[in-house]
N, C-alpha and C positions, 0 to 999 in steps of 0.2 A: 475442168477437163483434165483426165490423164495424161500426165508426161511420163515415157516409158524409155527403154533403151530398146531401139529395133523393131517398138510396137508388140512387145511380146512380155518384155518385165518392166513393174512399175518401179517408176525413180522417183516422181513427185505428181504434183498438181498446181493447175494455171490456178491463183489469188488475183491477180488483176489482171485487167487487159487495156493498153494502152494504142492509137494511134499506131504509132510504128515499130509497137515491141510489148511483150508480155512479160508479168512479173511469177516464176514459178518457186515454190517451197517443196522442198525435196524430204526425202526418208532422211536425210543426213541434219536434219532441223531440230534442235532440241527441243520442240515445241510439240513434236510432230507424234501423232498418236494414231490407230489405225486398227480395229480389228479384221484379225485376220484368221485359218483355217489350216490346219499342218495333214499333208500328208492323206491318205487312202481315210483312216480312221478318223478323219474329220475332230481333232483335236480343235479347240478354240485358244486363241491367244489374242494379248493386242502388242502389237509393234509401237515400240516406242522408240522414237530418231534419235540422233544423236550422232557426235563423231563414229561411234562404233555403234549402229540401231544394232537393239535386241529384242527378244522375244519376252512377255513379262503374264504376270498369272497365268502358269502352265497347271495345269492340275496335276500332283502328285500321283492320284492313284492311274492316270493314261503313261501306255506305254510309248513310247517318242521317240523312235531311230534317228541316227544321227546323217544328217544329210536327208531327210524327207523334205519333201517341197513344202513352201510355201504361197499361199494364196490368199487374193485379198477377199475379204467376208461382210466389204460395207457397203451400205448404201453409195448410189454415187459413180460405181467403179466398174468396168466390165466383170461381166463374170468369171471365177476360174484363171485372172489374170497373176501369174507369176510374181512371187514377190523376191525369193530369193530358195536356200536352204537352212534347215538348221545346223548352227554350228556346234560349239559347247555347250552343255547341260549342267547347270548346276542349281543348287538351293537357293532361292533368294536369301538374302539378308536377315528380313523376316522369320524365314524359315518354315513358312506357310506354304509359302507354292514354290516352282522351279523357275528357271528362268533360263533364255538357250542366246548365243552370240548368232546373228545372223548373217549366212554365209552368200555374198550376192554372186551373181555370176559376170561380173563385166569387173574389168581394172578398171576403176573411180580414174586413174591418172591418165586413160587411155583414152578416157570418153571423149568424142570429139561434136558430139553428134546426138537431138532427142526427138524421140516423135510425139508431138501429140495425138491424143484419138480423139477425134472430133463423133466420130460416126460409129458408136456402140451402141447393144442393150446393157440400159443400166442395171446393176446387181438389188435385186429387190427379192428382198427376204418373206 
């Protein structure tokens, strides 16, 4: 299930469920990978977590304003759900694709509080 901030942008998702408490893995998880969907022009990326998640195989030849939404594009997920904006734009490493900082909209310090969505339609492609 989706763990979101407010029910509206996604933070993570429930990995276990216990008795009297669930175990969730968040965007902020190094582990954490996700395709996702930028913007009106339906660019494709995947999010990858991390202290600071970023945006990774961006295709060069699309064009990517900076601050366009982000949305999640996977199996699993409500549709159209918020993921963040994009931040910086720069060349991968590589030098093959671009890769963008992503800009969330909640202070990570401020959070006090997550919603799970129990009761969505799943995103199917």
């Amino acid at each position: 299930m989706p763990v979101t901030v407010g029910g509206s942008v996604l933070l993570g998702q429930i990995k276990e469920v216990f008795a009297n408490y669930s175990v969730a893995r968040t965007i902020f998880d190094q582990d954490w990978k996700l395709a996702v969907r930028i913007g009106d022009g339906r660019a494709e990326s995947l999010l990858v977590g991390g202290q600071d998640p970023k945006l990774s195989l961006l295709d060069k030849q699309k064009s990517l304003p900076m601050l366009a939404s982000i949305y999640v594009a996977a199996p699993g997920f409500p549709y159209g759900l918020l993921v963040g904006k994009v931040g910086n734009i720069k060349d991968s490493q590589a030098g093959v694709w671009r890769e963008a900082a992503l800009e969330i909209p909640y202070a990570l310090s401020e959070l006090r509080e997550a919603v799970i969505l129990t009761d969505y339609q799943s995103n199917v492609r």
